[in-house]
N, C-alpha and C positions, 0 to 999 in steps of 0.2 A: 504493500500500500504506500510506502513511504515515496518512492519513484515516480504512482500515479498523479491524475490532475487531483488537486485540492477544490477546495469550493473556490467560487471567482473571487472574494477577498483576500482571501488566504494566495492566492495567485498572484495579485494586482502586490501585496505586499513583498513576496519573494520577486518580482520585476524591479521593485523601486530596490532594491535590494542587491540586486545585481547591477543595473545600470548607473542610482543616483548614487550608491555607497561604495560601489566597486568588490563589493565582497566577494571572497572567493568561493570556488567550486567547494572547497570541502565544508565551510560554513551554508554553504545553498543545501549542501546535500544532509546536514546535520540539522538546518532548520525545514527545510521538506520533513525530515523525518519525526519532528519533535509535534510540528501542526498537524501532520497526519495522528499521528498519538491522540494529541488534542480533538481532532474531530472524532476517532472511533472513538475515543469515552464518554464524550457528550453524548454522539448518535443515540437518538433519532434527535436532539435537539441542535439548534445554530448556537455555535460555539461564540458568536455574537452575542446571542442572550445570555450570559453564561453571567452569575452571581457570583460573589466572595464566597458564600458559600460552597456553589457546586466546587468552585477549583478545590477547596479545599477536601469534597468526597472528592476529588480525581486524584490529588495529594496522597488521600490515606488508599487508597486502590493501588497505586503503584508500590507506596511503601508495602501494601500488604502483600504483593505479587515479586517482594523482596529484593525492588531496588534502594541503594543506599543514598545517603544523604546530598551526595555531589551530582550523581543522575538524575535524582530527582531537580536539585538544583540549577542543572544544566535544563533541563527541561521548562521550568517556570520563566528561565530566562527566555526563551524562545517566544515563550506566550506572553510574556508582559511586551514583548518587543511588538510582537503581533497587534495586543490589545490597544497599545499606544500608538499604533498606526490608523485603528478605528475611531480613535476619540480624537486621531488630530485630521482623518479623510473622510471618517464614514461618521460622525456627530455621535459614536456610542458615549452614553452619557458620564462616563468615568472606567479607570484600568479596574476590574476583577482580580486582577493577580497581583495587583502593586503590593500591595501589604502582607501578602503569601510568603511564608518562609518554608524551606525545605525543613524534614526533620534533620535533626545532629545527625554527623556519622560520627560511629565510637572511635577515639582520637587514636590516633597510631602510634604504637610504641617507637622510640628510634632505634635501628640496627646498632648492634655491639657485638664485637667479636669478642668469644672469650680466652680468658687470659691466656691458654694453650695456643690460639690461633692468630695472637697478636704476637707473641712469641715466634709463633712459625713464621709468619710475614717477616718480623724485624732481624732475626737473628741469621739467616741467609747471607752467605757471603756473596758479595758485589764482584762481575767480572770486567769493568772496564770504569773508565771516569764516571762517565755519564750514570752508571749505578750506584758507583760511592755517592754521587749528588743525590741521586733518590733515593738512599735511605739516609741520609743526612734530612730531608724532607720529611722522610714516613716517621722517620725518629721523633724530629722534634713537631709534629703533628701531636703525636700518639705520648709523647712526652707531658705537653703544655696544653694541649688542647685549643692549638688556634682554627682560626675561621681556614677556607680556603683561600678568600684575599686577605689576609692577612699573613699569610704564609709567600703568595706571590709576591706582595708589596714590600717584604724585606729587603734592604739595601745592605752592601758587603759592611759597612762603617757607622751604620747606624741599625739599632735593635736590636739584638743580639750581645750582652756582653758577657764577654768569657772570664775573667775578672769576676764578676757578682753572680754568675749561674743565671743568667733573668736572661728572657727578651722581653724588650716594650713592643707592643704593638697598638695602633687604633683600629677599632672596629668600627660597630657600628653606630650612629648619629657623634660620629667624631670623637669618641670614647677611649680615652687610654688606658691602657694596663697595663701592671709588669707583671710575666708569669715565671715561676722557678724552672729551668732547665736541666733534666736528669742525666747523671755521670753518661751515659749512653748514647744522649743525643748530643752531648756535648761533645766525645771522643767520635761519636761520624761526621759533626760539623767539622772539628781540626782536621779531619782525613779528604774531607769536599775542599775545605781553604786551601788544600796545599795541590789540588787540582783544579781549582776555579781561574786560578788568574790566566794560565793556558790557554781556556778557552775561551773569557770574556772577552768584547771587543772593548779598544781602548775610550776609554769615558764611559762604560756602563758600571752605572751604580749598584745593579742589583745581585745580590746574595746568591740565589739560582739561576743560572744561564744555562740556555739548550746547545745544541752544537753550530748555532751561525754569531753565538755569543752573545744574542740580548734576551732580556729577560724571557724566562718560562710565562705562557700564559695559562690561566685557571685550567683551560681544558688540555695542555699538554700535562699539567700535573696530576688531574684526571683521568687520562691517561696511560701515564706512564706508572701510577698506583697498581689500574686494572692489569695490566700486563706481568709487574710485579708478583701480583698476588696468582697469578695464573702459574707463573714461576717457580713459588713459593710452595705450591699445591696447598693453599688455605682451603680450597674448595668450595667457595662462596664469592661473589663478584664483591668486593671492596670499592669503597668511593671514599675523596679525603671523610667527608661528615661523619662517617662510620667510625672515623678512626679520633675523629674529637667528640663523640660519642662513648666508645670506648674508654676513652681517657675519663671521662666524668663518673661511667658507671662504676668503674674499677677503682677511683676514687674515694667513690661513694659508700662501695663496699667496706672497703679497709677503713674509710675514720668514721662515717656517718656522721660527715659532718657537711650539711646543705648548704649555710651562708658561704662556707669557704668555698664550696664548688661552682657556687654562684659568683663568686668573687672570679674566681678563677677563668671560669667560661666567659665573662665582661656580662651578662646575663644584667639586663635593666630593673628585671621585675622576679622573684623568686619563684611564680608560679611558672615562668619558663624553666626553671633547674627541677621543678619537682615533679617533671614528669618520670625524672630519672629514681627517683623513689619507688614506682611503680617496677623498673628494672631489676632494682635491688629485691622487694619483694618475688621477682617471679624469681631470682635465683635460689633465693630462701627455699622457697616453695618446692624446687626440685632437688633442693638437699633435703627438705624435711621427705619427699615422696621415696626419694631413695635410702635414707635411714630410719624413718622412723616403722617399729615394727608395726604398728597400727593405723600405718597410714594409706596403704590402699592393699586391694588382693592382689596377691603374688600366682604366678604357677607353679 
């Protein structure tokens, strides 16, 4: 149905759509499909006449038919876009779906390697420059727990001091931090310095260079992680966030202590760091399933 004609409103707005907004093919082909939606759950009524209410039965009918928060989402968008093309062309007397919110979707945990498999990543020995650099990278990621820009954005003479064990970094809304640097990521930094200057070109400032000599961009460090860990035989696709994820939970584990990981992560607000508490628990939770005798049937 999605493919077929729509009713002639529904038409006339995927035209202005294509022509006056220049949208593409795959937003035509995602709003055909979202309107079609729209008109088989109304049928047999005009999705024109359609109340606050009705959307809102169409809302609970899709959640019940077990799509989650963001499909649903994407979907409402479609239709308010629609509705507010009939109240500003076809005089419908106000949007139906304006004030419609999708349900929650349940928040997502973030990915953490565990401690055996951040070990296999890091402790891999490096065959050429260019790998001494990227575990000098995955180090002091997994070390300090910086951002991904924040990690690119390093300069050879600025952030990082080896003197005090810290790097400063700013993150985000122009936020400084200094985070502790471990014996590890410090000892594959001094092993990248004494192969960095080789390859940078002359006047570039920055810490990681690739091999034309200017700075690494987010996605060659991206990258050059995934490759790594492929390497490594982690056996799970790694991305930098994973590995400043790691860094919190593993953290979090050993002191329990929140403000400090908060501190640490540059984190504005605490309820961003205590998502990581939920981590902590499901580890709990697999150590209690696996020792305790009363904790679940065995074979």
């Amino acid at each position: 149905m999605a493919g077929g004609q729509l009713g002639e409103p529904m038409e006339a707005y995927l035209r202005q759509l294509e022509v006056e907004r220049r949208a593409s093919r795959h937003t035509l082909v995602a709003y055909r499909r979202d309107l079609a939606e729209l008109s088989r759950l109304a049928a047999p009524a005009d999705p024109a006449g359609l109340a606050p209410h009705d959307i809102r039965r169409l809302v609970a009918q899709l959640h019940g038919a077990g799509l989650g928060g963001r499909s649903i989402g994407r979907r409402l968008s479609a239709w308010r876009g629609f509705f507010r093309w009939l109240v500003r062309h076809r005089g419908l007397a106000s949007n139906p779906a304006e004030s419609i919110r999708p349900p929650r979707s349940p928040s997502r945990l973030p990915a953490a390697l565990t401690p055996d498999q951040a070990a296999a990543l890091l402790d891999a020995e490096p065959d050429d420059a260019l790998e001494i650099r990227d575990r000098a990278m995955f180090e002091l990621f997994y070390s300090s727990g910086l951002r991904l820009s924040e990690l690119a954005a390093l300069d050879i003479d600025v952030g990082v001091d080896p003197a005090a064990r810290e790097v400063t970094v700013t993150g985000k809304r122009g936020k400084t931090r200094c985070v502790p640097v471990g014996d590890k990521a410090m000892a594959a930094l001094a092993a990248w310095r004494a192969h960095r200057d080789a390859l940078a070109a002359t006047g570039e400032p920055a810490l990681f260079v690739g091999q034309r000599g200017h700075r690494l961009s987010v996605r060659s460090i991206e990258a050059r992680l995934a490759r790594w860990a492929r390497r490594c035989g982690v056996g799970i696709g790694v991305h930098p966030h994973m590995l400043r994820h790691s860094f919190a939970s593993h953290l979090l584990q050993s002191s329990g202590d929140l403000r400090a990981v908060q501190e640490l992560l540059g984190h504005a607000s605490i309820r961003s760091t205590q998502v990581y508490t939920h981590l902590d628990f499901q580890h709990l939770a697999r150590v209690y399933d696996a020792a305790h005798p009363r904790a679940r049937k065995r074979d």
